[in-house]
C-alpha positions as CSV (number, residue, x, y, z in Angstrom):
1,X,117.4,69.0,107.4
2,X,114.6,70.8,105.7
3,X,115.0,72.7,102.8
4,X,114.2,75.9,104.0
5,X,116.2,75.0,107.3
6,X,119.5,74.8,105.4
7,X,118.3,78.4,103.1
8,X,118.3,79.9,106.7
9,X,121.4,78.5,107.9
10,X,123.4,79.7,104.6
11,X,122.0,83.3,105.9
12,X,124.7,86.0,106.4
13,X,125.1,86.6,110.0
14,X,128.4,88.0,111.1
15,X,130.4,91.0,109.6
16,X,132.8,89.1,108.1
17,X,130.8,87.4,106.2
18,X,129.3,90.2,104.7
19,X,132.3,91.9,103.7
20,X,133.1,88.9,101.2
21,X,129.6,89.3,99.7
22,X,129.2,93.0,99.2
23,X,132.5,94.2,100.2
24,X,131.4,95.7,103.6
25,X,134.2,96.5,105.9
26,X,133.4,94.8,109.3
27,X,134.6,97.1,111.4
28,X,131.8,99.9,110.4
29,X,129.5,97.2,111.5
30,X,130.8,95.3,114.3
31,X,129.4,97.5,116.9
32,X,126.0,97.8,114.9
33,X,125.6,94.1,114.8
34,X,126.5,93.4,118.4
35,X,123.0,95.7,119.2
36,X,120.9,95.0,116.7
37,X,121.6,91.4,114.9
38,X,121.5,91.2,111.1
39,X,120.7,88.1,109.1
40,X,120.2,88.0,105.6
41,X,119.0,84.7,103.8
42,X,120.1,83.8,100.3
43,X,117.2,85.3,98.4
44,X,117.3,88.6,100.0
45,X,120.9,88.8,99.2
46,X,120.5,87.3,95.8
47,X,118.1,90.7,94.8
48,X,120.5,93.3,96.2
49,X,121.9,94.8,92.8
50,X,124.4,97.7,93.9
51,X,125.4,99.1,96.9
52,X,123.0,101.5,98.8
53,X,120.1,100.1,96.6
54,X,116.5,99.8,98.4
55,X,117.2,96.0,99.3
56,X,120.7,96.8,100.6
57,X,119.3,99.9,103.4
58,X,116.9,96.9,104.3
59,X,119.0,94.9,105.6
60,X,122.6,96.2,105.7
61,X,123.4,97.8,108.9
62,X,123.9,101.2,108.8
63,X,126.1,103.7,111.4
64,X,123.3,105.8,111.8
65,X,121.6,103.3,113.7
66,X,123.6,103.8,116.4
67,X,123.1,108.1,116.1
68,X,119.7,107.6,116.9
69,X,119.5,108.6,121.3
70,X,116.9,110.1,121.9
71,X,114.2,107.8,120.6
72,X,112.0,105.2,122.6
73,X,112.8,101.6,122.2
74,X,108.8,101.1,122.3
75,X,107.4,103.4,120.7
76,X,103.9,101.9,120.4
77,X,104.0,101.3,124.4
78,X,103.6,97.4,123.9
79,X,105.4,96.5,127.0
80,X,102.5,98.4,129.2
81,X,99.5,96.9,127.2
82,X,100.9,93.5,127.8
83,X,98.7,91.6,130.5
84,X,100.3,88.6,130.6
85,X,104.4,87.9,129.0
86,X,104.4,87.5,124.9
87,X,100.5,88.8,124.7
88,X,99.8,92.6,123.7
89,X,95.8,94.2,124.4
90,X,95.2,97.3,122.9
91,X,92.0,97.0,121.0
92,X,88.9,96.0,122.5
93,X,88.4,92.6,120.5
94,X,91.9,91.5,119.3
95,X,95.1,90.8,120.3
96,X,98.6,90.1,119.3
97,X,100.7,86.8,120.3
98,X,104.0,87.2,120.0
99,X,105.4,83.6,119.5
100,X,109.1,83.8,118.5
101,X,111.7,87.0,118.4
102,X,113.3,85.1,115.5
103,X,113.1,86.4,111.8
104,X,114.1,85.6,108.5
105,X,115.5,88.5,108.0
106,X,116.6,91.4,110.3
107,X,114.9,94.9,109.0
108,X,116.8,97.6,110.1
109,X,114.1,99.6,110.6
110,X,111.7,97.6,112.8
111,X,109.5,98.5,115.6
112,X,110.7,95.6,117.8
113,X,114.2,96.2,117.1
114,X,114.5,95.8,121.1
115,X,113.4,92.8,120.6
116,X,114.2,90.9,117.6
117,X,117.1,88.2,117.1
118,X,116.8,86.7,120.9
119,X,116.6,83.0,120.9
120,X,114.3,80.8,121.6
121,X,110.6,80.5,120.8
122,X,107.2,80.5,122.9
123,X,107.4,77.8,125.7
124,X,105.0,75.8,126.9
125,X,103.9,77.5,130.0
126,X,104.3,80.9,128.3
127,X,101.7,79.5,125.1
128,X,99.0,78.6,128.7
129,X,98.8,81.7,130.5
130,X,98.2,83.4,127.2
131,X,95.6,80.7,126.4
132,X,94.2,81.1,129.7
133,X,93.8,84.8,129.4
134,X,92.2,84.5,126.1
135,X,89.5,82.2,127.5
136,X,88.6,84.3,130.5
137,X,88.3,87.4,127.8
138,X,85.3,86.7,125.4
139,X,85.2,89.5,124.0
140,X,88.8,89.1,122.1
141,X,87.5,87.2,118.7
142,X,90.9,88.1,116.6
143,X,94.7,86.7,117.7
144,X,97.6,87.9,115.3
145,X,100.5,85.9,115.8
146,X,103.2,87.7,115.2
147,X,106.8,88.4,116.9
148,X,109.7,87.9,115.2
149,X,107.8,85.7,112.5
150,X,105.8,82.9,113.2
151,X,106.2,81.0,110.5
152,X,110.2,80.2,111.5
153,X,108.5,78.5,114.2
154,X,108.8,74.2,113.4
155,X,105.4,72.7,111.9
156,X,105.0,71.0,115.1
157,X,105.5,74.3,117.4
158,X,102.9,76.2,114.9
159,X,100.3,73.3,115.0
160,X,100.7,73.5,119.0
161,X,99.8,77.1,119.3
162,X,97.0,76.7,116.0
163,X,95.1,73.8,117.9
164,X,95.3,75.9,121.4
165,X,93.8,79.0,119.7
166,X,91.3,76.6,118.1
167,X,90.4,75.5,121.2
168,X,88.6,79.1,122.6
169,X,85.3,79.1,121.3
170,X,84.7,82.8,120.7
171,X,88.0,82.7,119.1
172,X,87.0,83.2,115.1
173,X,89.8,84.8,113.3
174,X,93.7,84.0,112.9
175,X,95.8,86.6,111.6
176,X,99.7,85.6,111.0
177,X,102.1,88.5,110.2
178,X,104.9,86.9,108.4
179,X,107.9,88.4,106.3
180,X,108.8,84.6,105.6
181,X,107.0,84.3,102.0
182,X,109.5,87.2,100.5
183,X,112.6,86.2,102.5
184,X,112.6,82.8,102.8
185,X,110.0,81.4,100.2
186,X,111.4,77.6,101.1
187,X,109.9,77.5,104.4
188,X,106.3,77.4,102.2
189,X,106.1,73.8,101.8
190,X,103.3,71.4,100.7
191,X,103.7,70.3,104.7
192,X,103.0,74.0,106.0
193,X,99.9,74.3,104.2
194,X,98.2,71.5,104.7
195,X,98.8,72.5,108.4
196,X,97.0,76.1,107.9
197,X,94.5,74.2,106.5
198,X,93.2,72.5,109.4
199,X,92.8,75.5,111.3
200,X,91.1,78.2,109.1
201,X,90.1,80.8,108.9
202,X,93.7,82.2,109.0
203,X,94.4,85.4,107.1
204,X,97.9,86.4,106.6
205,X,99.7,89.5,106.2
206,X,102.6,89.5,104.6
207,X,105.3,92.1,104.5
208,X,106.9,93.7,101.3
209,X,108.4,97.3,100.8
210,X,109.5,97.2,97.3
211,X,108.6,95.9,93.9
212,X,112.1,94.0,93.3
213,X,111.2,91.4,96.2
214,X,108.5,90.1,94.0
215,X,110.9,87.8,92.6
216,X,109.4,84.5,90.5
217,X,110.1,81.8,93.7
218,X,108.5,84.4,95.6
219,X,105.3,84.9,93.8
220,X,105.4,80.9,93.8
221,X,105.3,80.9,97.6
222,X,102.3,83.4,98.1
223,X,100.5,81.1,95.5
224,X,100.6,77.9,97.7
225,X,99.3,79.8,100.3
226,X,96.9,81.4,98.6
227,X,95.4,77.8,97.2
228,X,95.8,76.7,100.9
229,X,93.0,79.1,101.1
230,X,94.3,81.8,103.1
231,X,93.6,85.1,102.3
232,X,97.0,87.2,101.5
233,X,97.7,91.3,102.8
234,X,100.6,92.9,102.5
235,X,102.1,95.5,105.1
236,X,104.2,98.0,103.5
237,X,106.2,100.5,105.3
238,X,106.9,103.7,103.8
239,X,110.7,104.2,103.8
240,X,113.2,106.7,103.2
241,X,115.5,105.8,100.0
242,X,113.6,102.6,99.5
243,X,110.0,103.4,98.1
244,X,109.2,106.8,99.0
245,X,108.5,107.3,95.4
246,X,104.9,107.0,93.7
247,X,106.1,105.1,90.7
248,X,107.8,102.6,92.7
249,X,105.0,102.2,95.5
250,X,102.5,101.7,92.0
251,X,104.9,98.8,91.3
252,X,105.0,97.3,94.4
253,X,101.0,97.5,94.6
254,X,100.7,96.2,91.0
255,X,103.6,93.0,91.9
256,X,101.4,92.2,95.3
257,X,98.4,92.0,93.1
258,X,100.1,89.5,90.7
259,X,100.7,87.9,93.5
260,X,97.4,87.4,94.6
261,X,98.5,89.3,97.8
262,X,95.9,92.7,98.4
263,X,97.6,95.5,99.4
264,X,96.5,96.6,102.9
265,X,98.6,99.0,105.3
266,X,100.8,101.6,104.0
267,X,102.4,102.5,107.5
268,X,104.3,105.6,108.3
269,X,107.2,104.6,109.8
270,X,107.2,104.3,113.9
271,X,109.3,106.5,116.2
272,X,111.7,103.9,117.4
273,X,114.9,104.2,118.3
274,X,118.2,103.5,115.6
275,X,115.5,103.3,112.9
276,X,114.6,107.4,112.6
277,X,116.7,107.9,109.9
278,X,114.4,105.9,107.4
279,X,111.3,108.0,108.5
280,X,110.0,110.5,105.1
281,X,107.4,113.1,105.6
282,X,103.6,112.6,107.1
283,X,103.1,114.7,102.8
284,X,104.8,112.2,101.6
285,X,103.1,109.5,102.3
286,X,99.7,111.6,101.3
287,X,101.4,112.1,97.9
288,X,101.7,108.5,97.5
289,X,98.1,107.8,98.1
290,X,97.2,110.6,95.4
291,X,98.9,109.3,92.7
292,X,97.4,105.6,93.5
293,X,93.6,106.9,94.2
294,X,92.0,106.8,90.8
295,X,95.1,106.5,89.0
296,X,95.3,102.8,89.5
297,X,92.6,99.7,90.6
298,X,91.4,100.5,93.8
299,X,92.2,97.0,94.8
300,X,95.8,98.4,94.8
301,X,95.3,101.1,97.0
302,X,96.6,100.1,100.6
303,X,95.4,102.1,104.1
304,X,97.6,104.8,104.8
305,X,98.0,104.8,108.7
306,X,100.0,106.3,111.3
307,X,100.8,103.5,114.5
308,X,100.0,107.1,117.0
309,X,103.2,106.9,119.4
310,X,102.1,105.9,123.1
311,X,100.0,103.1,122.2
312,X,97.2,104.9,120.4
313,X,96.8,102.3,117.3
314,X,96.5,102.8,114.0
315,X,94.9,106.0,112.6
316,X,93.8,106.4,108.6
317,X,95.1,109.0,107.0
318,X,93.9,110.4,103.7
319,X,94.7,114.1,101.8
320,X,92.2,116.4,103.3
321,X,90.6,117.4,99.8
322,X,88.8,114.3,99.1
323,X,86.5,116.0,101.5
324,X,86.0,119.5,100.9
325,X,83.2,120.3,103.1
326,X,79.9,118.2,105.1
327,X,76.9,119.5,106.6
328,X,73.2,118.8,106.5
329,X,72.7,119.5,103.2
330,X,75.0,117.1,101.3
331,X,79.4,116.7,100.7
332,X,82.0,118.5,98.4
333,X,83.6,116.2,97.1
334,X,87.2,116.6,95.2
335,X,88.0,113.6,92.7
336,X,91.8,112.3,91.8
337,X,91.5,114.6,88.9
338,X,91.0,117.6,90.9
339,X,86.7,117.8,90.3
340,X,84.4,119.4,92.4
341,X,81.2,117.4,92.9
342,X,78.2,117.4,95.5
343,X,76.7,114.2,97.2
344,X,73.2,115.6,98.6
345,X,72.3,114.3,102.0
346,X,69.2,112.1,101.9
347,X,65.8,113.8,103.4
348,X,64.9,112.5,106.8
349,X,61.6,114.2,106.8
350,X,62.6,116.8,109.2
351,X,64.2,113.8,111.4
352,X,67.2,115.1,113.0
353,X,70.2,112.2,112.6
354,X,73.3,112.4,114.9
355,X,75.8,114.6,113.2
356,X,79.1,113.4,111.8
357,X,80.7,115.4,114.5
358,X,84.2,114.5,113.9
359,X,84.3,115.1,110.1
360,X,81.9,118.5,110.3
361,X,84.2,120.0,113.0
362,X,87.0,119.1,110.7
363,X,85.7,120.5,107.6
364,X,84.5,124.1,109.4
365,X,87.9,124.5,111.2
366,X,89.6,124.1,107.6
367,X,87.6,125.5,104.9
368,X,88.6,123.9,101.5
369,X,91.0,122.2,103.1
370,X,88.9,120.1,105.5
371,X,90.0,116.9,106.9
372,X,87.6,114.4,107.1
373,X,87.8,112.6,111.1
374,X,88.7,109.2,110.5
């Protein structure tokens, strides 16, 4: 058996289990568990340090998972933008593959909690219609593999879907979102990236919430891939308890970097249901981006978005003052140390240009306070 095979089969899995590693009773998680699966691989349990701390509400089920009624189980509506089984199209030129509803790890706050911890991964059949539909839809040039994570999927299963991809020929981009690399940093082998390597480009996005996963072997992982040539992003979602502080978040961006993984979404977390309880403040995510902007490399500031609830896709967010006011004549600009400056608008000549609607109606509507339409 693989080494990473047998990292994943050590995983904790059952209540029991748990209670002899951190001295959880079972029975406040049996009925948890039997909704929404945990697993919890040796090097995410090696980095929990006390009870309650940011690794632990990760991963450790929580009773207030089951509180949560009244949200949606699919938030994002990706069950109704889903043309044929596994495939989600809600942008015009991309799409998202859904290969496997295995993970690593079980998050207890993820958007597919419907979803994740089924057996079993993308069959045959299922991997044709979605090829099929991909080649009758040119205009799609980016596929996101995603799930579950891809990468628990067997070399041979990820070369299989790879080589069908890389058969469309107005396919150009691969994206995989994988929490693998922090979770279970065996599964990066020598093997795996040679694989990737065939089939480029392939961009990954790699998910990390906090700056304690950056742990030596895992740093070590995102380094083979990186000299496999893939570029490396990290998703971060912005989580109650865990790293809804600016310091921390500044640690996290500054780890990814060492890493040689560019921050790139800082998500507000999604409306789903037994996950509400991690959700913070729309302000507090704002405040997070302030202390970042200017305070540290640009390279370590990450996209702040909203995933809109009813399948609206991502939307920037940024604190309204950058932008203090736009018209014809130039911007007010507000720096990270709290400086007014004008940008002058260039002169067209008398030439009339089409307006920046969105951002003027924004910036009249709010005064000093206007909020530039993203």
């Amino acid at each position: 058996m693989d080494d990473w095979k047998k990292a994943l089969a050590q995983s904790v899995v059952k209540p029991k289990d748990l209670a002899a590693h951190l001295g959880v009773d079972p029975k406040d998680i049996e009925e948890i568990v039997g909704d929404y699966p945990m697993r919890i691989t040796p090097t995410v349990l090696a980095t929990i340090k006390a009870k309650g701390d940011a690794i632990w509400k990760q991963v450790v089920p929580d009773p207030a998972e089951m509180e949560d009624f009244e949200a949606e189980d699919d938030p994002l509506e990706e069950d109704l933008m889903s043309p044929v089984p596994h495939l989600v199209h809600r942008y015009p030129d991309r799409v998202l593959l859904m290969v496997t509803n295995q993970c690593p790890i079980y998050c207890r706050f993820c958007t597919r909690k419907r979803l994740v911890g089924k057996p079993g991964f993308l069959k045959k059949g299922e991997l044709d219609r979605a090829i099929a539909y991909l080649r009758e839809h040119t205009e799609v040039r980016d596929v996101i593999l995603s799930g579950g994570d891809p990468l628990l999927l067997p070399d041979h299963l990820l070369e299989r879907v790879l080589k069908a991809l890389r058969s469309i020929p107005h396919l150009e981009l691969i994206r995989i979102g994988s929490r693998v690399p922090g979770s279970l940093p065996q599964r990066i082998t020598p093997q795996l990236c040679e694989i990737v390597k065939q089939y480029h480009p392939i961009y990954m996005n790699l998910h990390f919430n906090h700056p304690d996963e950056l742990t030596p072997e895992v740093k070590a992982a995102c380094g083979m891939l990186a000299d496999a040539g893939v570029p490396l992003g990290a998703q971060t979602v912005l989580l109650r308890g865990v790293n809804d502080d600016p310091e921390i978040m500044k640690r996290l961006m500054h780890q990814l970097l060492l890493a040689r993984v560019k921050p790139y979404y800082l998500y507000q977390a999604d409306l789903t249901k037994g996950t509400n309880h991690f959700r913070t403040t729309v302000e507090t995510g704002m405040e997070i981006i302030r202390a970042l902007q200017g305070h540290t490399s640009g390279m370590a500031v990450p996209h702040f978005v909203i995933d809109a609830p009813g399948g609206g896709g991502k939307i920037p967010i940024l604190p309204p003052e950058y932008l203090v006011h736009l018209d014809e004549d130039g911007a007010i600009l507000r720096n990270y140390e709290n400086k007014t400056f004008r940008y002058p608008q260039p002169d067209n000549g008398g030439r009339r240009e089409l307006p920046m609607v969105g951002a003027r109606r924004a910036a009249d509507s709010c005064g000093d306070g206007g909020y530039e339409d993203l």
